[in-house]
N, C-alpha and C positions, 0 to 999 in steps of 0.2 A: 330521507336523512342519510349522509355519507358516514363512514366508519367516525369521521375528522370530528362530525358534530357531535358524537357522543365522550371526548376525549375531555378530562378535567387542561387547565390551563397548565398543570405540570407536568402531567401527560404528554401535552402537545410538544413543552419547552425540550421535553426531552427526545419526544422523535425528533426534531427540528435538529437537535444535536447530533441524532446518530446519524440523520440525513448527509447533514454534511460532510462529518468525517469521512460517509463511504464515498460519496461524492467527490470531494477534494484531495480527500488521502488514499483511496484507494478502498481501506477497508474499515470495519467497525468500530468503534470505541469501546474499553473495556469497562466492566463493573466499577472500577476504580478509579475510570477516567471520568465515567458520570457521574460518581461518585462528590469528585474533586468537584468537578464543573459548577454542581447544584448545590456541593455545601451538605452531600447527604453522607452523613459518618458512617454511616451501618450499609451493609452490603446487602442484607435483606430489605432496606427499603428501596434503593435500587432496582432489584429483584422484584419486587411488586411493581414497578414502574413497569420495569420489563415484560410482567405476565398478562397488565393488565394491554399494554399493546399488543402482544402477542393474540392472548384473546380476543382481542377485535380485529383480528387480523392484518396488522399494518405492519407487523414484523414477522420475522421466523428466527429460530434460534437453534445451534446444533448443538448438543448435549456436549458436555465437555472438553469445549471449545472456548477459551477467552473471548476471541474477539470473530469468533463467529458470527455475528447481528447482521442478517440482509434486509431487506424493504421488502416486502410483498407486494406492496402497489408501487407503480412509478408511474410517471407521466410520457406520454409517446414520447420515444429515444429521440434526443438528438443528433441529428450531423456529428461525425467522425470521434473520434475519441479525445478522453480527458487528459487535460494536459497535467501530471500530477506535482511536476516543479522540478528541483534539479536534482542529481544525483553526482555526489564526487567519483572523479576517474583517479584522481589523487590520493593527498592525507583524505581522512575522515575526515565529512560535510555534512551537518545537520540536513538533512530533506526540507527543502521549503515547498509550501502549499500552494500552490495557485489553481484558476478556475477557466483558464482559458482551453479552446478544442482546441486539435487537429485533425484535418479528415487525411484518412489513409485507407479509406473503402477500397481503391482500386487494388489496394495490396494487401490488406489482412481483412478478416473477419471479425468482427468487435466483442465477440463471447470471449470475456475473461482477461483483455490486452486494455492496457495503458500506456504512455508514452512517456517519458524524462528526457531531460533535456542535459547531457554529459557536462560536464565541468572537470577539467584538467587534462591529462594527457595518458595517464596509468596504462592505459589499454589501447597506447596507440597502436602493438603489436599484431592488436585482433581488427585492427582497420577503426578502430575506434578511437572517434578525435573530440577533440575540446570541442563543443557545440553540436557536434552529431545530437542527432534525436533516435535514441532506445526504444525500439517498441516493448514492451514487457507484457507477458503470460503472466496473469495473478495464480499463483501457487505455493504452497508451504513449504515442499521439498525439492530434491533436486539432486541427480546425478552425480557422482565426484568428476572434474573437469568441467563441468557447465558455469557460464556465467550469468551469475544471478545478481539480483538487487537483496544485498544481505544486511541487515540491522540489527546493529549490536546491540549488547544489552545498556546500555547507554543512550540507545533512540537514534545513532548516528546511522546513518546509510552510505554502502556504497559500491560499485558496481565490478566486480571482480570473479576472476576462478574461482570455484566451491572446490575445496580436498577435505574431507573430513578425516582426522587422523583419531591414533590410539584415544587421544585424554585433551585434544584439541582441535579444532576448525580452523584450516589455514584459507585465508583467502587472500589468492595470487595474483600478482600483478603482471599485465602484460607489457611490459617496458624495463629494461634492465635497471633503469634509475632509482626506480622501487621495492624496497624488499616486502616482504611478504607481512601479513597482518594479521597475526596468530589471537584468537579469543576460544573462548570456554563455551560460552551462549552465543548465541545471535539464531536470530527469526529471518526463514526467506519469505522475501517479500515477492518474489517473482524471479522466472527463468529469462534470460533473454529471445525476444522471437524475430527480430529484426533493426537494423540501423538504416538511418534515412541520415542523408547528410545533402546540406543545404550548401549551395556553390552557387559562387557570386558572379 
């Protein structure tokens, strides 16, 4: 009997959940995203959902961490990396999800990197152009001057310089057309670790 069969049916509904998000989005869902999902009000039932996967080993979870949730079991890795959707070079662009690879084995290594796909021009200064493909390092922090995939607290994503100031987070544009995009919060979703651009 697999860990799967001893799993109640909302159990299941809800690894199924977390599955994908890490899968499509990169990373996990929070208590409140499962929350919504399932229609479950209380954070502590949630949290029973979570311990009881947890204890059968289908998850792992790091203490004091939102949206720390990984898989503990997976299925042999697929070919080249997840293609996770688009990211604005521009204004702010909601992240869309999608499910499709690309292999970039001969040039990175697949522990921890995802790929996005640029939209606009913001960074053409850094050789980064509208349709260029991002490899991104999944990571929380980041450097000041490094460019990251940063989401604000608003859920918008988008790919720009990190400067962390006094009482603000500036993220810089590399195109003079652009001025800077000053916020309070935002969550890095990843470092940049390479560009791949596609010529016709």
């Amino acid at each position: 009997m697999s860990e799967f069969d001893t799993l109640t049916k909302r159990q299941r509904a809800v690894y199924d959940f977390i599955r994908d998000k890490i899968r499509n989005r990169g990373y996990g869902p929070t208590v409140r995203e499962i929350g919504d999902n399932f229609d479950i009000s209380s954070p502590n039932g949630v949290m029973c959902h979570l311990k009881a996967l947890e204890k059968k080993g289908l998850i792992t979870r790091e203490p004091n961490m939102s949206r720390a949730i990984q898989l503990a079991l997976e299925p042999v890795e697929e070919r080249g990396l997840p293609l996770r959707g688009r990211v604005a070079a521009g204004v702010l662009h909601e992240a869309v999800e999608q499910t499709e690879r690309v292999d970039f084995d001969a040039m990175f290594s697949k522990k921890n990197l995802f790929v996005l796909e640029v939209t606009g021009d913001s960074m053409i200064d850094e050789h980064i152009d509208d349709g260029d493909m991002v490899v991104i390092r999944r990571q929380r922090d980041a450097r000041p001057g490094q460019v990251v995939v940063a989401q604000t607290g608003d859920g918008e994503a988008t790919l720009k310089r990190y400067y962390p100031e006094a009482n603000r987070i500036r993220l810089e544009p590399a195109n003079s057309k652009y001025k800077p995009i000053y916020v309070r919060d935002v969550k890095i979703v990843g470092v940049l670790a390479g560009v791949v651009r596609k010529v016709n």
